[in-house]
C-alpha positions as CSV (number, residue, x, y, z in Angstrom):
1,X,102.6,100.3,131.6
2,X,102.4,99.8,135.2
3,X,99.1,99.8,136.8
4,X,97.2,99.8,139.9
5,X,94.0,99.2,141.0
6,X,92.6,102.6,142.0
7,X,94.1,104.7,138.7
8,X,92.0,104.7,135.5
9,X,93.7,105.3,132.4
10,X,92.8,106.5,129.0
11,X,94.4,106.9,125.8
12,X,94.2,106.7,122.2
13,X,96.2,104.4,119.8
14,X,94.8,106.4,116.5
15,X,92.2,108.9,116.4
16,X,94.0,112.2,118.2
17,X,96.0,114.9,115.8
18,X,94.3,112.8,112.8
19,X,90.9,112.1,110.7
20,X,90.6,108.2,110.8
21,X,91.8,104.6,112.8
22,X,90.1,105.4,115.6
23,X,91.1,103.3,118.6
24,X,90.6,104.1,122.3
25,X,91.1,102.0,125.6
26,X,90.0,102.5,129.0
27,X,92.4,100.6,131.6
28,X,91.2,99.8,135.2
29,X,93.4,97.3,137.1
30,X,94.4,94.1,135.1
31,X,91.6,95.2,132.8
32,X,91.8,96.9,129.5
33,X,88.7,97.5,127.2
34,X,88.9,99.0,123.7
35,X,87.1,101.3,122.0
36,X,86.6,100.9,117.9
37,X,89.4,99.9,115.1
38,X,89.2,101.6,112.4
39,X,91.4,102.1,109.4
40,X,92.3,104.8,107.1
41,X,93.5,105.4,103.9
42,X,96.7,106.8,103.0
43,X,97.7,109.8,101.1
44,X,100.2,109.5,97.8
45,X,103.6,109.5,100.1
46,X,102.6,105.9,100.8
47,X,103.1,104.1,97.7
48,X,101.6,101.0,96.9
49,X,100.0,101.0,100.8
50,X,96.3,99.6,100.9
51,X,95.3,100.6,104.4
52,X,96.8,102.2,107.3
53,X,95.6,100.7,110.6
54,X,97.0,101.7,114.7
55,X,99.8,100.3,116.0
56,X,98.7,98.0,118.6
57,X,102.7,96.6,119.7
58,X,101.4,97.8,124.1
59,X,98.4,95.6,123.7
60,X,100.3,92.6,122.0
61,X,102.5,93.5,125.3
62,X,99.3,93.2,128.0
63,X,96.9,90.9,125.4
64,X,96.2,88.4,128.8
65,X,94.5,91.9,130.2
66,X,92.4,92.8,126.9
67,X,89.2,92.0,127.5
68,X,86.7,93.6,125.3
69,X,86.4,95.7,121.7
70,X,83.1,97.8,121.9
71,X,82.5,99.5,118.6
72,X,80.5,102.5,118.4
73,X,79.3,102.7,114.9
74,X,80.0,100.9,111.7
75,X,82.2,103.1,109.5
76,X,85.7,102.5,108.4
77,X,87.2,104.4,110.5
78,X,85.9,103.0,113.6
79,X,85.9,99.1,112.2
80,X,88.1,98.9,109.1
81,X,91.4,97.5,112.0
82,X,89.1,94.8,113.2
83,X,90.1,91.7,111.6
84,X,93.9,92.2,112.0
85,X,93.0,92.8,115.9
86,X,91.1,90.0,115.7
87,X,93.5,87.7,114.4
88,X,96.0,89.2,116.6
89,X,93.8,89.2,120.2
90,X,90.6,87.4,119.6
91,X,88.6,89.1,121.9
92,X,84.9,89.3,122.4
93,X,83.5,92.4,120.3
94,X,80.4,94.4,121.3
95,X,78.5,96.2,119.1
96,X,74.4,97.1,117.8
97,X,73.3,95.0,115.5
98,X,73.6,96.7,111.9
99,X,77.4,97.2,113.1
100,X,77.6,93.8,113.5
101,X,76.2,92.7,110.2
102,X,79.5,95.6,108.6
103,X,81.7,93.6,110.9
104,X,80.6,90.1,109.5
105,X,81.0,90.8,105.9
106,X,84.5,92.0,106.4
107,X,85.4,89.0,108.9
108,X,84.1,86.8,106.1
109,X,86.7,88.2,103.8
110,X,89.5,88.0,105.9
111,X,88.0,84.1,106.6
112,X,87.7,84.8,110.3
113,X,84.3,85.0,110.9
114,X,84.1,81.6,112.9
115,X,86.8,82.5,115.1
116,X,85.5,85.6,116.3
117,X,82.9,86.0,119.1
118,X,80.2,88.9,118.1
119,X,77.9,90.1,120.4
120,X,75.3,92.0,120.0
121,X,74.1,95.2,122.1
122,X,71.4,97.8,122.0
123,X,71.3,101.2,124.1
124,X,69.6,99.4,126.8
125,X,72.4,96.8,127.4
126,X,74.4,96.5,130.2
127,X,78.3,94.9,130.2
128,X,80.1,94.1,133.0
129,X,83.9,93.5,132.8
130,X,86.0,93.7,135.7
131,X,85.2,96.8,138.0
132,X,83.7,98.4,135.1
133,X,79.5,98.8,134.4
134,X,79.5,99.6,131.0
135,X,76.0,101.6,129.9
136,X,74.8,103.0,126.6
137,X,73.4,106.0,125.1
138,X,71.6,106.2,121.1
139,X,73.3,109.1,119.2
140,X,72.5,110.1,115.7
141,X,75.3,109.8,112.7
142,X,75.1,109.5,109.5
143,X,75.2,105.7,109.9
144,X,72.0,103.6,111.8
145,X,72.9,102.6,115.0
146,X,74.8,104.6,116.6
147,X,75.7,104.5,120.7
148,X,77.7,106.6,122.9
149,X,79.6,104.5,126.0
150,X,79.2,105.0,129.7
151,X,82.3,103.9,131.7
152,X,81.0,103.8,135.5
153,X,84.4,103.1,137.4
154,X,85.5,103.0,140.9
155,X,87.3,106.1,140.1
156,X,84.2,107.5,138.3
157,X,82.0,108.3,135.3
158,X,84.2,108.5,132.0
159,X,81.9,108.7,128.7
160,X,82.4,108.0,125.1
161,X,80.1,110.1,122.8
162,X,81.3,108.5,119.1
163,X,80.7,110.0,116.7
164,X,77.5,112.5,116.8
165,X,75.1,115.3,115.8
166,X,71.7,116.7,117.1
167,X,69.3,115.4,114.5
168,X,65.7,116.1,115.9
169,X,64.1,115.0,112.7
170,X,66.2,112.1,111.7
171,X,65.3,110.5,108.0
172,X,65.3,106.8,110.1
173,X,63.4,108.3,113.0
174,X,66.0,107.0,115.6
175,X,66.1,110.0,117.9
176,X,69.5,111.2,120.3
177,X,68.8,109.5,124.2
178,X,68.8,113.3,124.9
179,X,66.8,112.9,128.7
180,X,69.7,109.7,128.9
181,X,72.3,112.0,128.0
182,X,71.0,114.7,130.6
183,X,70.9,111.9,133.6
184,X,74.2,111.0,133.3
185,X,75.3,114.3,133.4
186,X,73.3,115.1,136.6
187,X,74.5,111.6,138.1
188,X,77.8,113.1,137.8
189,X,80.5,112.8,134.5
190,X,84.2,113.3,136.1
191,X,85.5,112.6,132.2
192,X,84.0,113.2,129.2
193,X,85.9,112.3,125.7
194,X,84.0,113.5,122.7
195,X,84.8,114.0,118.7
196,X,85.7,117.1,117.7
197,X,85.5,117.1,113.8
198,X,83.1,120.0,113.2
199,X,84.8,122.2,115.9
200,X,85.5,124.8,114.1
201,X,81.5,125.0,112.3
202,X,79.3,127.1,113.8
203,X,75.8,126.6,114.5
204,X,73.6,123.1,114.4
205,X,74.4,120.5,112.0
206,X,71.5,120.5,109.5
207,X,69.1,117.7,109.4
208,X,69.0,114.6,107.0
209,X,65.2,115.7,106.5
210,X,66.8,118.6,104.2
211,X,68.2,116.5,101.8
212,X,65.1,114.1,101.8
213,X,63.4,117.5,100.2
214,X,65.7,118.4,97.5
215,X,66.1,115.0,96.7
216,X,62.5,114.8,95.7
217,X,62.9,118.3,93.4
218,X,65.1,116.8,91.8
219,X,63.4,113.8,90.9
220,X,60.8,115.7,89.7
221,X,62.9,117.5,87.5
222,X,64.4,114.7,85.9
223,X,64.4,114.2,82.2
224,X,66.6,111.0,81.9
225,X,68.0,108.4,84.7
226,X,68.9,109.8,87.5
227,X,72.1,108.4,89.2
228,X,72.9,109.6,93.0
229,X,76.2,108.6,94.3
230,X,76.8,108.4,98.0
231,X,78.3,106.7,100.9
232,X,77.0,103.2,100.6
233,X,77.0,103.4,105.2
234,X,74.2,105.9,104.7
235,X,71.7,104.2,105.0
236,X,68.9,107.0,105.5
237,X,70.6,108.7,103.0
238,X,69.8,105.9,100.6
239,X,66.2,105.4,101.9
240,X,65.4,108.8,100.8
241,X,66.6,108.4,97.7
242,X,64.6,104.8,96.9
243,X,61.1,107.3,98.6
244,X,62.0,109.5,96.2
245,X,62.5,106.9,92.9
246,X,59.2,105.2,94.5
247,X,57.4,108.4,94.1
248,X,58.2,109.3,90.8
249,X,57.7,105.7,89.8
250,X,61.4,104.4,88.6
251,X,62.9,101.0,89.1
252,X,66.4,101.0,91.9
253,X,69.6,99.3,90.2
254,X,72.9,99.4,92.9
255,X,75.8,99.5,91.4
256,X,79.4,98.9,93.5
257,X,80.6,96.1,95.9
258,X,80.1,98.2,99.2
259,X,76.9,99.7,98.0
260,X,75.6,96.0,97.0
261,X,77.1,95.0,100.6
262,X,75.4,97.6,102.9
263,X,72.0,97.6,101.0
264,X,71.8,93.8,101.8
265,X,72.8,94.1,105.3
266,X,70.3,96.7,105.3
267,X,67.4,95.1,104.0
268,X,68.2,91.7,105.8
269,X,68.3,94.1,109.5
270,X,65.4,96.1,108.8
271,X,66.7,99.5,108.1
272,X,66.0,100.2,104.7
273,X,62.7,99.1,103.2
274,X,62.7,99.4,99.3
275,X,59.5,98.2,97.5
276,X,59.1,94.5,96.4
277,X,60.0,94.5,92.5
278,X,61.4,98.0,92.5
279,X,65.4,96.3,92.6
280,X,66.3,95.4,89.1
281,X,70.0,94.0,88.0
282,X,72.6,96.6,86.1
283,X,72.3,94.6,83.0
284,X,68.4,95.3,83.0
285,X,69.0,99.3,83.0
286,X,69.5,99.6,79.2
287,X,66.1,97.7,78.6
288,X,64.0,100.3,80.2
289,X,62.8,103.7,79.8
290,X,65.7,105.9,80.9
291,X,62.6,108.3,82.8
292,X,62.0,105.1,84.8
293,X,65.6,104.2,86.3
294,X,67.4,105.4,89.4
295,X,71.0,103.9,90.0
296,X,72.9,104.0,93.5
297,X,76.4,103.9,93.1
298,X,79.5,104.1,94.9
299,X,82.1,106.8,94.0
300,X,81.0,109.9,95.5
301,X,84.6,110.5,97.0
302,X,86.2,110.3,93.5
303,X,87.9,106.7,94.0
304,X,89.5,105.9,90.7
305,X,87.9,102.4,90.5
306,X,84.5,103.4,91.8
307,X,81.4,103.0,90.2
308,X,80.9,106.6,89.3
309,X,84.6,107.3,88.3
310,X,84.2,104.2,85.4
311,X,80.6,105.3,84.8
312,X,82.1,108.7,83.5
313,X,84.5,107.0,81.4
314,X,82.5,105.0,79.7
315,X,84.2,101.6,81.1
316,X,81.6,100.2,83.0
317,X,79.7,96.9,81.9
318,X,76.1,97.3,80.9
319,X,75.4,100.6,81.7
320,X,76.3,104.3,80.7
321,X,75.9,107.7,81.2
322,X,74.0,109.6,78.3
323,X,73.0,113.3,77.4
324,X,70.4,114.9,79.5
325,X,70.9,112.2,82.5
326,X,71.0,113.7,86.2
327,X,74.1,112.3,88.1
328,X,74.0,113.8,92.0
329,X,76.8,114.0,94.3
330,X,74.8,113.2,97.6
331,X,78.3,113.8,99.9
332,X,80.4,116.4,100.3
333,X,84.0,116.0,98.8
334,X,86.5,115.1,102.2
335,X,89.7,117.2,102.4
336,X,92.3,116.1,99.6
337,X,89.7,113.9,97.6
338,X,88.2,117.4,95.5
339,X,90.8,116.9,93.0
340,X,89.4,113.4,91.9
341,X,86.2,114.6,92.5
342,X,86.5,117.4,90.1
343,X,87.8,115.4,87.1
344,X,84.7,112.7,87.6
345,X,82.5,115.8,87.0
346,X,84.3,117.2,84.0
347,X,84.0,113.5,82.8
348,X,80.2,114.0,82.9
349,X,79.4,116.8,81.6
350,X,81.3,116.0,78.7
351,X,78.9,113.2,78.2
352,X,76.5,116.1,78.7
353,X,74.8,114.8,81.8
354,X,73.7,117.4,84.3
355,X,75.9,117.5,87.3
356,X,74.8,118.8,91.2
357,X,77.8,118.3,93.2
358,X,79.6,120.7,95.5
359,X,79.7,120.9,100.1
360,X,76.5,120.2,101.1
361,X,75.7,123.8,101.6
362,X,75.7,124.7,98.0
363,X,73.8,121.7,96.7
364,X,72.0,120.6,99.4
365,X,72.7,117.2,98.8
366,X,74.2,116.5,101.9
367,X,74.7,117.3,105.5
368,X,77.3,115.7,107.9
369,X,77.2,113.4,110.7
370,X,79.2,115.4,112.7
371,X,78.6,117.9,115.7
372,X,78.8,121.6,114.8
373,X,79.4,123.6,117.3
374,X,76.4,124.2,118.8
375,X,76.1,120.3,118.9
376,X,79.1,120.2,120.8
377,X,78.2,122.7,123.4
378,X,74.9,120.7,123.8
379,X,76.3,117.6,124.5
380,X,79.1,119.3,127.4
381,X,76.0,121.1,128.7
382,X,74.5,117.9,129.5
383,X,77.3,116.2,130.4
384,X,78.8,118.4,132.8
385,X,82.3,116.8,132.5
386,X,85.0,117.9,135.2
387,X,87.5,117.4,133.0
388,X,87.2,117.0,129.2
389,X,89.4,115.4,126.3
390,X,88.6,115.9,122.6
391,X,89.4,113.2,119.9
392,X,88.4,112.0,115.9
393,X,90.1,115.0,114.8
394,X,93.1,117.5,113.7
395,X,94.8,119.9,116.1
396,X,92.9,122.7,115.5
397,X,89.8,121.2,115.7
398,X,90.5,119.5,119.1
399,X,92.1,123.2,119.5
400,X,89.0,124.3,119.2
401,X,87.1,121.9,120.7
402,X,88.4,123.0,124.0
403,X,88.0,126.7,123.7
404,X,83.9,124.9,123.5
405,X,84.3,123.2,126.5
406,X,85.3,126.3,128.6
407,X,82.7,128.2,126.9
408,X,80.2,126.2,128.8
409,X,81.8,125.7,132.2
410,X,84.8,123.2,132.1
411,X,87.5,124.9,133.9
412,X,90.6,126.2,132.3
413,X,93.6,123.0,133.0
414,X,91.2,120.4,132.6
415,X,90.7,119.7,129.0
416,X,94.1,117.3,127.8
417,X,94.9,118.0,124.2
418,X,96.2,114.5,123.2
419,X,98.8,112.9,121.0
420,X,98.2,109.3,120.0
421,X,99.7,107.3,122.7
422,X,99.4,110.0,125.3
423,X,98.3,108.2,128.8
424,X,95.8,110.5,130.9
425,X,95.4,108.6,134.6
426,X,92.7,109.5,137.0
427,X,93.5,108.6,140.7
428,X,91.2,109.4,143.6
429,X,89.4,111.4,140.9
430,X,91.5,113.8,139.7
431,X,93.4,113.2,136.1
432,X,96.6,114.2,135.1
433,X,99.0,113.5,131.7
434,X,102.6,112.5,132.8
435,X,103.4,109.8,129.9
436,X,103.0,107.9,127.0
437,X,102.8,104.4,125.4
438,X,104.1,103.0,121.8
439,X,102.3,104.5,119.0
440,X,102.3,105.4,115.8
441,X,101.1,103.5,112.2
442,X,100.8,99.9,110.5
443,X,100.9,99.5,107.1
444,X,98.6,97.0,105.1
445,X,100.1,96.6,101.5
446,X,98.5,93.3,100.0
447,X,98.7,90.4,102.7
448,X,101.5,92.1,104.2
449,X,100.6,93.9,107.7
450,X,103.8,95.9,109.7
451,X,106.1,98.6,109.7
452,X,107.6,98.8,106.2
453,X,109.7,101.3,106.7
454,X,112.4,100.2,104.6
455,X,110.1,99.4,101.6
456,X,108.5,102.5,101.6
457,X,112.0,103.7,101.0
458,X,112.6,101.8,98.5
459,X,109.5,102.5,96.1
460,X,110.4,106.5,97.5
461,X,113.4,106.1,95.9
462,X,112.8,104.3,92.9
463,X,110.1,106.4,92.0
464,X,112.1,109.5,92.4
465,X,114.6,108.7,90.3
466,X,114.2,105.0,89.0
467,X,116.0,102.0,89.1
468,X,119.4,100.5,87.4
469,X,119.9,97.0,87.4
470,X,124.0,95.7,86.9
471,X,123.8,91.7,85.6
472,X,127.5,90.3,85.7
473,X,127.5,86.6,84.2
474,X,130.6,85.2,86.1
475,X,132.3,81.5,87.1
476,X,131.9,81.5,90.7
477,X,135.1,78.5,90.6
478,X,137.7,81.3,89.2
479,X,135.8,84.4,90.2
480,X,136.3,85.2,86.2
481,X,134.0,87.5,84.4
482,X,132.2,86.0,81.4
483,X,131.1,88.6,79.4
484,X,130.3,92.5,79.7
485,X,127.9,93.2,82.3
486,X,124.3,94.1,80.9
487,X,122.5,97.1,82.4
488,X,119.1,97.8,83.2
489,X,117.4,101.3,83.4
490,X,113.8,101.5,84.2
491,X,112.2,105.3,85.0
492,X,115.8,106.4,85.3
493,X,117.8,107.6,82.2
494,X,116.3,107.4,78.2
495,X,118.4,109.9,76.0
496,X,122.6,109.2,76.3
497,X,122.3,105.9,78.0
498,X,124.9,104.6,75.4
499,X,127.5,106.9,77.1
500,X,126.7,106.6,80.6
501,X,127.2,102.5,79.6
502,X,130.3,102.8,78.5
503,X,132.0,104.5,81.9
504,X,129.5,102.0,83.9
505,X,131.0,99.3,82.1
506,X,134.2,100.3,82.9
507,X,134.0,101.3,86.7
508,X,132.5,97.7,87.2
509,X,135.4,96.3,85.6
510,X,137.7,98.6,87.1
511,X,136.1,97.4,90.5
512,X,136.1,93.7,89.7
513,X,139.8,93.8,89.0
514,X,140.8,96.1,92.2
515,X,139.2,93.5,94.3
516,X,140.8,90.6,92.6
517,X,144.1,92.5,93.2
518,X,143.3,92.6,97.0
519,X,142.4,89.0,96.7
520,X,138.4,89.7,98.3
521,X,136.4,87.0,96.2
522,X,133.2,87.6,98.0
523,X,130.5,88.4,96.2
524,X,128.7,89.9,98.9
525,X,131.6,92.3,98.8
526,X,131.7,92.7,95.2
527,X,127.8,93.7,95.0
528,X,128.6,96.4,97.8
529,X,131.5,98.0,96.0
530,X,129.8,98.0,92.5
531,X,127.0,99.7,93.7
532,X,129.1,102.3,96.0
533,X,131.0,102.9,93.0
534,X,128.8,103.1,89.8
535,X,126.1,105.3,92.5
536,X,129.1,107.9,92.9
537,X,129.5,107.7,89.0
538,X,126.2,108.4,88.0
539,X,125.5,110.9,90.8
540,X,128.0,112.8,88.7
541,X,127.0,112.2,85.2
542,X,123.5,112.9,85.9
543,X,122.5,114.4,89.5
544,X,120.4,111.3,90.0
545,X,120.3,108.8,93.1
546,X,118.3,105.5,91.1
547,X,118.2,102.4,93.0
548,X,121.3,100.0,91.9
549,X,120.4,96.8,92.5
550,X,123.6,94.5,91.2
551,X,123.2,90.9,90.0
552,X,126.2,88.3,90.1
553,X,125.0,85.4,88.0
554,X,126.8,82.2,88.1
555,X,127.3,80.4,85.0
């Protein structure tokens, strides 16, 4: 992408027309800062595929201009990307310091935490890079630490809200920089970019204080253990439940990698304070009063190998679920994850535990971290953004989002609903869309990180309709066959694979012999014909398309 030195650009490599890898840049001159890397998880189409991260092939392009990563908050979707851009453009990455300490542990598993530069920043901090003065704002989430980005360009103010709500009674008492928030705005905002996943919700976001309440009702309720499942990156969310155990007297056992993780980042930062002696190890739960235990645990979303999901199967070590225990879904279920969800809970109550799950609404276990409505008008109100671009969410929320900003005053042409990879320039103040950079998704499966198009294929395939494997012993000298050719099926025929044999076994041959006849030895050749023929054979016999992989062994 050419550049020049009066045009600011902005775009989004993951996070527009999507929930999830949420990756922003603002480009001034031969300077190029990013904003967050997240990941996100993909859906059953992608078989086999761990993570799904942005496709970062224009930065590779202009990595001598990449100067910064400045994360707003600690959640996956915002830092789950980091260590393959890290290991890709090692650059120095900014962010508060509980972010930081999410960052670290997953550097340490990717074994590139002494590579990387970390530093650490607050809402008072100021970085310079380039032309750029780059300020921050606190918001609240539903993780600690939390900033919005300032942007003070030649050209002029461009913000960043992350990820945000209005909470005026937060759990951790970290309060929204609203009188910051209302300065900038009155120093003049000529582009504001802002998350639209509550867009369509009206009203304010709840508070966290709610669920602080019920949880305590609850635990006075309580016949048996009481086991609360949550996101392990809410961390007021898990205070309240350790003031509510503390209360009531009960012992706090974690149970879960992530939740073990976050708690100990947690504790080692100083932003969750549980009682000295009140932690006790899984393996001590059983040797207690069951009145006297609380257990956090992972699982809330309905992961299969979650701690909840193997708690209400009976399968995990040390510790299980019994009659008259209180097991509380403190999150609501995310779009396409109530499925799982639902089964964990039939699970439990067939181990006759009692059950509060459901949308936050209808339990009052949980409220979100995101903006409603309301929310959103407040922050355009005190932003006063000339023109306005929504992100973090699908079309009809940034949709939405929009119809918001005009609400409160942002004229009609000026909001730019996005596509990842979408360019919006700003010169001499005024911002137009005219073009677009390389986007799109890369896949993580195991150690492998790229496009995998043609794998995915393949497993599509093979999982449709399976997989038939042709081994031909032959003498590679005389190009003779040895024997009959063996075949293979796995998840593609069972019942009258006798017969289909038999015509395979004589196509092959028939095939062999034809190209004998034409005097084509190759086997490269023979491979392509066997499988173009016995694929138009079985097509016939059976309406199926399996994967035909043939094998010409040499003996």
């Amino acid at each position: 992408m050419q550049t020049k030195d009066n045009i600011v650009s902005i775009f989004a490599l993951g996070g527009l027309n999507e929930i999830g890898k949420n990756m922003y840049a603002i480009e001034y001159g031969n300077d190029i800062v990013i904003i967050d890397c997240g990941n996100k998880f993909p859906d059953e189409s992608l078989l086999g595929i761990d993570l799904i991260i942005p496709d970062i092939s224009y930065l590779m392009e202009n990595q001598e201009r990449v100067r910064a990563l400045i994360v707003t908050h600690g959640h996956e979707d915002h830092i789950g990307g980091i260590p393959f851009f890290l290991k890709k453009i090692n650059v120095p990455v900014y962010a508060t310091r509980f972010t930081l300490g999410l960052i670290e542990i997953k550097l340490k598993e990717h074994r590139f935490l002494r590579e990387s530069e970390l530093v650490e920043i607050n809402s008072d901090s100021v970085v310079q890079i380039g032309e750029m003065d780059i300020n921050f704002f606190k918001v609240n989430h539903s993780i600690p630490d939390c900033l919005g980005i300032v942007f003070d360009t030649p050209e002029g103010t461009i913000v960043h809200t992350g990820d945000f709500k209005f909470d005026l009674t937060p759990a951790n008492d970290e309060r929204p920089d609203i009188h910051k928030m209302a300065a900038i705005g009155n120093k003049g905002v000529l582009l504001l970019i802002s998350e639209s996943t509550n867009a369509e919700r009206p009203g304010y976001t709840p508070s966290e204080e709610m669920v602080g309440n019920n949880l305590e009702q609850i635990f006075l309720k309580a016949k048996r253990k009481v086991i609360v499942s949550t996101f392990a990156s809410n961390v007021s969310r898990l205070q309240q439940v350790v003031n509510a155990a503390e209360k009531n007297n009960r012992k706090l056992a974690l149970l879960g990698r992530s939740m073990v993780n976050v708690v100990k980042v947690a504790m080692e930062r100083g932003y969750i304070n549980i009682p000295k002696g009140m932690l006790i190890e899984p393996r001590d739960i059983n040797k207690m009063p069951p009145e006297m235990v609380t257990i956090l645990c992972t699982g809330s979303q309905g992961e299969a190998m979650a701690a909840l999901s193997r708690l209400s199967t009976g399968s995990f070590r040390d510790v299980e679920i019994l009659a008259e225990d209180t097991v509380v879904f403190a999150a609501g279920p995310i779009p396409g994850n109530e499925k799982n969800v639902t089964s964990i809970v039939d699970n439990l109550y067939k181990l006759g535990a009692h059950v509060i799950y459901g949308s936050g609404s209808s339990s009052g276990m949980h409220v979100s971290g995101h903006g409603y409505q309301e929310d959103l008008r407040l922050m355009l109100t005190l932003m006063k953004p000339k023109y306005f671009i929504p992100i973090h969410g699908e079309y009809r929320m940034l949709h939405h989002h929009r119809l918001l900003a005009e609400s409160v005053g942002v004229e009609d042409g000026n909001t730019f609903i996005l596509k990842n990879g979408d360019v919006v320039d700003v010169e001499n103040s005024i911002a137009r869309s005219t073009r677009s950079l390389p986007s799109g998704n890369t896949y993580v499966d195991g150690l492998d990180v790229g496009n995998m198009e043609y794998v995915l294929r393949d497993r599509k395939q093979i999982s449709e309709d399976g997989m038939l494997m042709i081994i031909i012993p032959m003498n590679k000298q005389d190009n003779k066959v040895l024997n009959e050719p063996e075949f293979i099926s796995r998840g593609f025929v069972d019942q009258n694979f006798s017969d289909l044999r038999k015509g395979m076994n004589r196509i092959t041959m028939e095939t062999i012999n034809e190209l004998h006849e034409a005097n084509r030895y190759s086997w490269n050749a023979m491979k392509k014909q066997i499988k173009r023929a016995i694929g138009q054979y079985v097509k016939e016999r059976t309406r199926k398309e399996p994967m035909i992989v043939p094998i010409l062994l040499d003996i």
